[in-house]
C-alpha positions in Angstrom: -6.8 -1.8 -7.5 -4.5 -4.7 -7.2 -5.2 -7.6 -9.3 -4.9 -10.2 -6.5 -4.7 -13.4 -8.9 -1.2 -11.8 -10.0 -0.3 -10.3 -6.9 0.0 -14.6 -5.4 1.5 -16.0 -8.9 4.5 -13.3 -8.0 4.8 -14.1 -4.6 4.7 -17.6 -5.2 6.8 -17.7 -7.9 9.6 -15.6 -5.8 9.6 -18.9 -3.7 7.4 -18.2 -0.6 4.4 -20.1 0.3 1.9 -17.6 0.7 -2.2 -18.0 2.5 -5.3 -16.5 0.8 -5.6 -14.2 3.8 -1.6 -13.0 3.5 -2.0 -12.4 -0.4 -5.1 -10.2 1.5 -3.0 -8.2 3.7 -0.3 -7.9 1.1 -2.6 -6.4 -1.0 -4.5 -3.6 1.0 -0.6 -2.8 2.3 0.5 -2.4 -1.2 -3.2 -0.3 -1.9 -2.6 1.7 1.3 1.5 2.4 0.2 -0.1 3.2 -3.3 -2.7 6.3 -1.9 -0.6 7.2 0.2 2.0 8.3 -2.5 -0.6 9.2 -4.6 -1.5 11.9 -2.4 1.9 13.3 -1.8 2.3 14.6 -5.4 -0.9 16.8 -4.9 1.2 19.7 -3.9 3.5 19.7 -1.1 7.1 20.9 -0.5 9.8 18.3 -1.0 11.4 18.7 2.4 8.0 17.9 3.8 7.4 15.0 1.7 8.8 12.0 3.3 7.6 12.8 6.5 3.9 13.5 5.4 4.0 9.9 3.3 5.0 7.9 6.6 2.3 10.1 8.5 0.0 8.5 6.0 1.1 5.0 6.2 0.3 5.8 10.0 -3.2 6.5 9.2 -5.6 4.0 9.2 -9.4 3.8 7.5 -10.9 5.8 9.9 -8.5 8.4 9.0 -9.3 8.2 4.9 -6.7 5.8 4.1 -7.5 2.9 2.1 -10.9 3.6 1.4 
């Protein structure tokens, strides 16, 4: 989980004004990045690894992504 609170302090300190609904969508991106690498050192082949992670920053919820 992505502590939201500190997730805006380092946006905003980096210079960039930033809404409570972009800190939002920043975090489930950075969530759904997250699982998705989490998932890739489960057991696969290195040559199929970086296609298999962008495949899963393709998938959505409904897929079992960011759940």
């Amino acid at each position: 989980m992505i502590d939201r609170a500190a997730l805006e302090r380092l946006i905003v300190e980096s210079g960039v004004h930033i809404t409570s609904g972009e800190v939002e969508a920043v975090a489930r991106s950075l969530e759904r990045i997250q699982q998705a690498a989490s998932r890739l050192v489960q057991s696969l082949p290195f040559d199929e690894t970086a296609e298999r992670f962008y495949r899963l920053l393709d998938a959505g919820p409904a897929d079992g992504i960011g759940q």
